[in-house]
N, C-alpha and C positions, 0 to 999 in steps of 0.2 A: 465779207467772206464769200467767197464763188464756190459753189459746187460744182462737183469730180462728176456730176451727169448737168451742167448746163443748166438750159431753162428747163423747166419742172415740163411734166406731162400734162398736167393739170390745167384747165383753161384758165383766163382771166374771168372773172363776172360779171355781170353789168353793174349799174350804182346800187338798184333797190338787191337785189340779192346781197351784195355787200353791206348795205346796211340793216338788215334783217340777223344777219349771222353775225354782225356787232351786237345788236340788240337784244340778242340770245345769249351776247358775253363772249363769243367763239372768238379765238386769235390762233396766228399761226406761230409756229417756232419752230427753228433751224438749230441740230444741235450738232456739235462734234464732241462724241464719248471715247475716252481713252479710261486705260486700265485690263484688266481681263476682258474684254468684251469677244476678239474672233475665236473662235475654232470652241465655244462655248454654249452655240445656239441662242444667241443674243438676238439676231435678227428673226428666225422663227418665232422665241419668245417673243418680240416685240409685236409682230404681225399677229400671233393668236391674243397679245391682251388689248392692242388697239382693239382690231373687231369686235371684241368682249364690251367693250368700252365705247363703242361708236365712233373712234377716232379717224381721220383722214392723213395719208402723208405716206410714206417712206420711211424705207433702213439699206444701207448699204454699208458694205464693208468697203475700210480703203486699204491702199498699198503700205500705208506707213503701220499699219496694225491696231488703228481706231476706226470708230465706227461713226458715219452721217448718216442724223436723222432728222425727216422734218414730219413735224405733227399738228393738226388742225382740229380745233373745237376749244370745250372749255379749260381754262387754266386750272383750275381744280385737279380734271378727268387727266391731264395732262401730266401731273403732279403724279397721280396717282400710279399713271404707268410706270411712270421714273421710278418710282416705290418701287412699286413689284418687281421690276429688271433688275435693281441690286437688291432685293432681297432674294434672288434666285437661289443661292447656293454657288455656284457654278460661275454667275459672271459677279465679277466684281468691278464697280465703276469706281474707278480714282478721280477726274475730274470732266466736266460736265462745261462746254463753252455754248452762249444760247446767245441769240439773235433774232431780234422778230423780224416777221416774215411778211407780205400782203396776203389778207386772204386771197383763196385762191375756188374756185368752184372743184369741185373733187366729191371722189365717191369711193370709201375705201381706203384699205389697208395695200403700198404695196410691197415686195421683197427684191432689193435689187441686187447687181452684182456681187 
Protein backbone atom coordinates (compact mmCIF):
# COMPACT_ATOMS: atom_id res chain seq x y z
CA UNK A 1 0.00 0.00 0.00
CA UNK A 2 1.86 3.60 -0.82
CA UNK A 3 1.19 6.68 0.75
CA UNK A 4 -0.65 9.86 -0.64
CA UNK A 5 2.64 11.90 1.09
CA UNK A 6 5.55 9.35 -0.27
CA UNK A 7 8.47 8.51 1.97
CA UNK A 8 7.61 9.49 5.57
CA UNK A 9 9.51 12.55 7.14
CA UNK A 10 10.83 10.43 9.65
CA UNK A 11 14.47 9.20 9.31
CA UNK A 12 15.62 5.52 9.04
CA UNK A 13 17.67 4.28 12.43
CA UNK A 14 20.49 2.65 12.74
CA UNK A 15 20.56 -1.28 13.93
CA UNK A 16 21.02 -0.70 17.84
CA UNK A 17 18.20 2.15 18.03
CA UNK A 18 16.03 -0.40 16.10
CA UNK A 19 16.52 -3.01 18.22
CA UNK A 20 15.97 -1.31 21.40
CA UNK A 21 12.50 0.09 20.25
CA UNK A 22 11.79 -3.82 19.40
CA UNK A 23 12.88 -4.65 22.78
CA UNK A 24 10.41 -2.13 24.37
CA UNK A 25 7.66 -4.04 22.15
CA UNK A 26 7.33 -0.74 19.89
CA UNK A 27 6.00 -1.52 16.01
CA UNK A 28 4.89 0.75 13.54
CA UNK A 29 1.48 0.68 11.64
CA UNK A 30 0.09 2.10 8.51
CA UNK A 31 -3.67 2.46 8.60
CA UNK A 32 -6.37 3.64 6.19
CA UNK A 33 -9.68 4.57 8.16
CA UNK A 34 -12.98 4.85 6.27
CA UNK A 35 -16.52 5.67 7.73
CA UNK A 36 -17.30 9.16 9.24
CA UNK A 37 -13.92 10.05 9.90
CA UNK A 38 -13.34 13.88 7.72
CA UNK A 39 -14.91 17.06 8.43
CA UNK A 40 -15.39 15.44 12.21
CA UNK A 41 -12.07 16.32 13.84
CA UNK A 42 -10.68 12.99 13.64
CA UNK A 43 -7.22 14.14 12.77
CA UNK A 44 -6.99 16.68 15.74
CA UNK A 45 -8.52 14.04 17.79
CA UNK A 46 -5.95 11.82 16.79
CA UNK A 47 -2.86 14.32 17.24
CA UNK A 48 -4.07 15.28 21.02
CA UNK A 49 -4.56 11.33 22.09
CA UNK A 50 -1.10 10.20 20.38
CA UNK A 51 0.72 12.97 22.30
CA UNK A 52 -1.58 11.93 25.49
CA UNK A 53 -0.27 8.54 24.80
CA UNK A 54 3.43 9.15 23.56
CA UNK A 55 2.63 7.90 20.28
CA UNK A 56 4.80 8.83 16.92
CA UNK A 57 3.39 9.03 13.18
CA UNK A 58 0.82 10.98 11.37
CA UNK A 59 -3.00 11.66 10.24
CA UNK A 60 -3.94 12.94 6.98
CA UNK A 61 -7.04 13.27 5.27
CA UNK A 62 -7.37 11.87 1.71
CA UNK A 63 -9.37 12.94 -1.42
CA UNK A 64 -11.53 9.76 -1.54
CA UNK A 65 -13.01 10.80 2.05
CA UNK A 66 -10.79 8.39 4.38
CA UNK A 67 -8.36 9.00 6.49
CA UNK A 68 -4.18 7.60 6.53
CA UNK A 69 -2.67 7.11 9.39
CA UNK A 70 0.58 5.82 10.72
CA UNK A 71 1.46 5.24 14.18
CA UNK A 72 4.72 4.11 16.19
CA UNK A 73 5.14 2.63 19.65
CA UNK A 74 3.37 -0.09 21.62
CA UNK A 75 0.57 -2.29 20.09
CA UNK A 76 -1.45 -1.99 23.31
CA UNK A 77 -1.07 2.15 23.46
CA UNK A 78 -1.96 1.77 19.80
CA UNK A 79 -4.94 -0.17 20.38
CA UNK A 80 -5.96 2.12 22.68
CA UNK A 81 -5.95 5.20 20.39
CA UNK A 82 -8.12 3.35 17.87
CA UNK A 83 -10.58 3.11 21.05
CA UNK A 84 -10.83 6.46 21.82
CA UNK A 85 -11.25 7.86 18.09
CA UNK A 86 -14.43 5.66 17.69
CA UNK A 87 -15.73 6.18 20.78
CA UNK A 88 -15.54 9.90 20.00
CA UNK A 89 -19.28 10.67 19.35
CA UNK A 90 -18.68 12.46 16.35
CA UNK A 91 -16.33 10.04 14.21
CA UNK A 92 -17.38 6.89 13.54
CA UNK A 93 -14.88 4.29 11.97
CA UNK A 94 -16.54 1.58 9.61
CA UNK A 95 -13.49 -0.15 8.74
CA UNK A 96 -9.93 -0.13 9.60
CA UNK A 97 -7.00 -1.62 6.81
CA UNK A 98 -3.47 -1.93 8.75
CA UNK A 99 -0.05 -2.80 7.55
CA UNK A 100 3.01 -2.95 9.39
CA UNK A 101 5.46 -0.58 8.82
CA UNK A 102 9.66 -0.44 9.65
CA UNK A 103 10.32 1.38 12.42
CA UNK A 104 11.27 4.43 11.78
CA UNK A 105 13.28 7.06 14.22
CA UNK A 106 10.53 9.91 14.86
CA UNK A 107 9.60 12.28 17.60
CA UNK A 108 5.95 13.15 17.88
CA UNK A 109 2.53 13.41 16.76
CA UNK A 110 2.13 14.99 13.17
CA UNK A 111 -1.24 16.62 11.31
CA UNK A 112 -1.01 16.54 7.78
CA UNK A 113 -2.89 17.63 4.86
Amino acid sequence: MNSAFGEAEEERMGPQEKQDLQNAGHVRRHYIISGRVQEVGFRYTAYYIAEELKLSGWVANLPDGNVEMELQGRPETIDTLLCRLDGNGRIVIDTIEEEDRPLQRACGFKVRG
